[in-house]
C-alpha positions as CSV (number, residue, x, y, z in Angstrom):
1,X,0.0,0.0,0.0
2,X,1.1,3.5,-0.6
3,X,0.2,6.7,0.8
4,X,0.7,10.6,0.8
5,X,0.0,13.5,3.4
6,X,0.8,17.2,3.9
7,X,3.3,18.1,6.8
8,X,1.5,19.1,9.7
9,X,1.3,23.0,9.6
10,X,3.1,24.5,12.5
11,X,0.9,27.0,13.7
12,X,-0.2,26.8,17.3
13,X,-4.2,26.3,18.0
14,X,-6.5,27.4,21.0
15,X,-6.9,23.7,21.6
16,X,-2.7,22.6,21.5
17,X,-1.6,21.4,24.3
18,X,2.4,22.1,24.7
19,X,3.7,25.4,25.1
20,X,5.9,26.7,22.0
21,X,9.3,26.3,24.0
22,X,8.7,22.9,25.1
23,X,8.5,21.7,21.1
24,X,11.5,23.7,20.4
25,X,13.0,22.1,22.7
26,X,11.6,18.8,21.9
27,X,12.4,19.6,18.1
28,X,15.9,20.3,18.8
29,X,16.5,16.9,20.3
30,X,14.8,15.4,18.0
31,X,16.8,17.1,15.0
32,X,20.1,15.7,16.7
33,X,19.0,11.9,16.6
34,X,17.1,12.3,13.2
35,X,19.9,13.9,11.8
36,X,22.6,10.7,12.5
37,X,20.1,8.8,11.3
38,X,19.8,10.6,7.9
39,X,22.8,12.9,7.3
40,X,22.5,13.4,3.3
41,X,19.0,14.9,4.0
42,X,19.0,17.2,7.3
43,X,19.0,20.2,5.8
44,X,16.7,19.7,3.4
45,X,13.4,18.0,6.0
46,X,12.2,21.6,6.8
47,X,11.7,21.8,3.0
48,X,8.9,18.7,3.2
49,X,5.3,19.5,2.8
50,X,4.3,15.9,1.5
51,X,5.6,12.3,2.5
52,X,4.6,9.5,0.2
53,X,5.4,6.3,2.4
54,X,5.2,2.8,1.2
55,X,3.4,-0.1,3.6
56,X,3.5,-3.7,4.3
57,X,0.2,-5.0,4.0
58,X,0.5,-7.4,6.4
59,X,1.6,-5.5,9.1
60,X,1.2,-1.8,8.2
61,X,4.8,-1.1,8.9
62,X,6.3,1.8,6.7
63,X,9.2,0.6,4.3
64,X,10.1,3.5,2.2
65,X,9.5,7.0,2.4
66,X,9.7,10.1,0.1
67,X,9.8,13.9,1.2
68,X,8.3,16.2,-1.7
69,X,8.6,20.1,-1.6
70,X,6.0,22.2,-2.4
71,X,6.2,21.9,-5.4
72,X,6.1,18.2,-5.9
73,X,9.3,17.7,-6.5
74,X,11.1,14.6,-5.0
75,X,14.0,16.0,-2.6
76,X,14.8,12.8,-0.6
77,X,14.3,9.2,-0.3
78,X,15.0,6.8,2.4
79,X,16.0,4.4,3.4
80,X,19.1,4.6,1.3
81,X,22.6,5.1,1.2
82,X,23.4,6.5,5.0
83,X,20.1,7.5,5.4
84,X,17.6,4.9,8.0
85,X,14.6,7.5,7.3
86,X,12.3,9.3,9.5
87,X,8.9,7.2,8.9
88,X,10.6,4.0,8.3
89,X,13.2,4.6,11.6
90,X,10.0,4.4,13.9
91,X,6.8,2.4,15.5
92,X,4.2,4.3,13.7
93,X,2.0,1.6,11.4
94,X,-0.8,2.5,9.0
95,X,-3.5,3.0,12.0
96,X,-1.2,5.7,13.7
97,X,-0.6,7.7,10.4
98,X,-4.8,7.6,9.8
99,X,-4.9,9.2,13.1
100,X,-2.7,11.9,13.1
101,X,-2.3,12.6,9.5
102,X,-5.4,13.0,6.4
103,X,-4.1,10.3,4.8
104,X,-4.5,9.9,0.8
105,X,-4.1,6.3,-1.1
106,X,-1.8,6.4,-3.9
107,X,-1.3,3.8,-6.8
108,X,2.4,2.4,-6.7
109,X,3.6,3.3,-10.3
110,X,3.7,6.9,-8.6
111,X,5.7,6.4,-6.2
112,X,7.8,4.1,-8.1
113,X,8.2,7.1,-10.7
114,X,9.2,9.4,-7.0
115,X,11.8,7.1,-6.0
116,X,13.7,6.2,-9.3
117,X,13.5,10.4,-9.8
118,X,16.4,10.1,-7.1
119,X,19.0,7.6,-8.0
């Protein structure tokens, strides 16, 4: 299975429960570990607004992961190379992503087209 979904805008709500220093704080540490994880891209994850990420079906574990712009341009792929990936590095499965994210279906000859875009 394949899907897309927009970034998470950053903008603080009425209803959002952390304080804006506490996920600075919690984005810094969080840049650190992502960033040994995936060292060609960490400049570039701030320039995401859409993830295509490819599922098992069986278990709803992400294997593969693009990062588009806004644009729709492909600007990184992972796992590959030095790079573990910030989807497929994780415990999220398919459930968790249709909870926090809208969550769009995608057929796999696009992201097939995505991912050879980067070799």
């Amino acid at each position: 299975m394949y899907i897309r979904f927009q970034v998470p805008n950053d903008q603080k709500s009425d209803d959002d429960q952390l304080p804006n220093s506490i996920k600075k704080a919690l984005l810094i540490v969080l840049k650190k570990i992502l960033s040994k994880a995936n060292p060609d891209y960490d400049d570039k994850i701030t320039e995401v607004k859409y993830w295509l990420v490819e599922i098992d079906n069986e278990t709803g574990i992400p294997e593969r992961e693009i990062g588009l712009d806004s644009n729709d341009h492909a600007i990184m792929k992972m796992p590959h190379k030095n790079n573990y990936g910030y989807w497929t590095d994780n415990n999220l499965l398919l459930s968790d992503f249709n909870k926090h994210f809208v969550v769009n279906e995608i057929r796999e000859e696009i992201f097939e087209d995505y991912w050879n875009l980067l070799d």
